[in-house]
N, C-alpha and C positions, 0 to 999 in steps of 0.2 A: 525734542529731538526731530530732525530733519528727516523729507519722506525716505532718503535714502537708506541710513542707519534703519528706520522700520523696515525697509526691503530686504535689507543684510539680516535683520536678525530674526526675519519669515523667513527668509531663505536657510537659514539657519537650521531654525526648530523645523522643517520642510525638509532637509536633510538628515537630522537626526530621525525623523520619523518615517523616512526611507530606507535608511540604515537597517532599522528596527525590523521593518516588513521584509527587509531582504532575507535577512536572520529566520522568521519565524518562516517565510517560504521554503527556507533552508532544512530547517526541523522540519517542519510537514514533510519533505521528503527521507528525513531521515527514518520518520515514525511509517512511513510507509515502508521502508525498506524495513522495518522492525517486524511488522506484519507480514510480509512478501520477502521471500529467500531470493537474492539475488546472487550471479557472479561478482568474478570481479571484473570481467569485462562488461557487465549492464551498470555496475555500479560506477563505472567510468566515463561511460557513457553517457548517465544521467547528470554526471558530476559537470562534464562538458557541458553539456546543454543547459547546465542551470546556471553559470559559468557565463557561456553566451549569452543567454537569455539576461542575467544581471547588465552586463554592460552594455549591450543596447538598451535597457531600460534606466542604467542611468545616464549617458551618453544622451538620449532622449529629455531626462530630467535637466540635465546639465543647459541644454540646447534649448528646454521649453522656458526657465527660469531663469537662466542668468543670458540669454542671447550668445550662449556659447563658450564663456568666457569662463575658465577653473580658474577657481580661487581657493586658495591652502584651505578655509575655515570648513568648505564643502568637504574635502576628502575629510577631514575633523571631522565634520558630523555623520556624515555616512560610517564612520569608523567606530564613534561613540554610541552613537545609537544603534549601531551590532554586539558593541560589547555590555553598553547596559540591559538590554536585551537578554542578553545570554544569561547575566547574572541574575537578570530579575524573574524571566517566566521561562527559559532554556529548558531543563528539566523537564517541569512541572510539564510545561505545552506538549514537550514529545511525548511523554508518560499519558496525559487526557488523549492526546492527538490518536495515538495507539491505540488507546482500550478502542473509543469510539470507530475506530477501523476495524477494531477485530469485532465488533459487533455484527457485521454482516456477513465478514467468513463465517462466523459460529450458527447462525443462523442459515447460513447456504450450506453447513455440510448437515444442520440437523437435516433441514429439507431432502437432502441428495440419501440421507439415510432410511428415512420415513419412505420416499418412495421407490428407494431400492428393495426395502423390508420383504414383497411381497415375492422377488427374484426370488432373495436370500432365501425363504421359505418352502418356495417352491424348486429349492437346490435339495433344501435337508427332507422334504417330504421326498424327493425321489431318490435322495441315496437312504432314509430308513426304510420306505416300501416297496421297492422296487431292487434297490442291492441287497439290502440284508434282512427283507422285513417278510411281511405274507404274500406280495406281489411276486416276490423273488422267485419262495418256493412255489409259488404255482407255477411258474412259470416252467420251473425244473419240474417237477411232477405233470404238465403236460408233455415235454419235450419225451418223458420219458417212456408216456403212454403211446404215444406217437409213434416211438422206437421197438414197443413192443407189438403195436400193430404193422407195422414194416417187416419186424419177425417173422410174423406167422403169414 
């Protein structure tokens, strides 16, 4: 085979595996938005810009490897290699991609709760000793000693 045909058919498999990364870029945002509650206006947002962001990067590819020039078999692969993608690790990626995302929320809200704990505590020690507890009533049993030396 001629060096050309080896160029075509790098370019090829170099396409297809472009394709591919575009897809799972694609997922990773998805699995982010699965962990993270978004609008529908941030979700359009992101959608745009990842949107942009693909076609300058293959516009870029197109430009670095073939000298500029589209050729059908390119959009072929960029197109195969998102849908074999999808069919083969789609799922399964945003499903892994998630958990390991929700790994550090779960671990930042245990953190935010551990050291809130001591707030939280020192809430319910002043509403049990102080609103309804022994600090209460002294407090009313001075006010009242108080009232009766005002008295006299």
């Amino acid at each position: 085979m001629s060096t050309f045909i080896h160029h075509e058919l790098f370019l090829l498999l170099r396409t297809i595996a472009v394709g591919a990364v575009l897809l799972l870029c694609y997922d990773l945002l998805a699995a982010f938005r699965n962990v993270f509650a978004h609008s529908d206006k941030a979700v359009g947002t992101e959608d745009i810009l990842y949107w942009l962001c693909c076609a300058f990067f293959v516009f870029s590819e197109i430009y670095r490897s073939n000298e500029g020039i589209l050729r059908f078999f390119m959009v072929l692969g960029f197109l195969s290699g998102a849908y074999i993608c999808n069919r083969v690790l789609g799922d399964i990626f945003v499903k892994c991609c998630t958990k390991f995302m929700e790994i550090p929320v779960i671990i930042i809200k245990f953190l935010i709760k551990w050291l809130l704990f001591p707030v939280r505590r020192g809430k319910i020690f002043w509403y049990k000793h102080v609103v309804k507890g022994r600090l209460a009533n002294w407090v009313i049993l001075r006010r009242n000693e108080k009232r009766k030396e005002t008295e006299k």
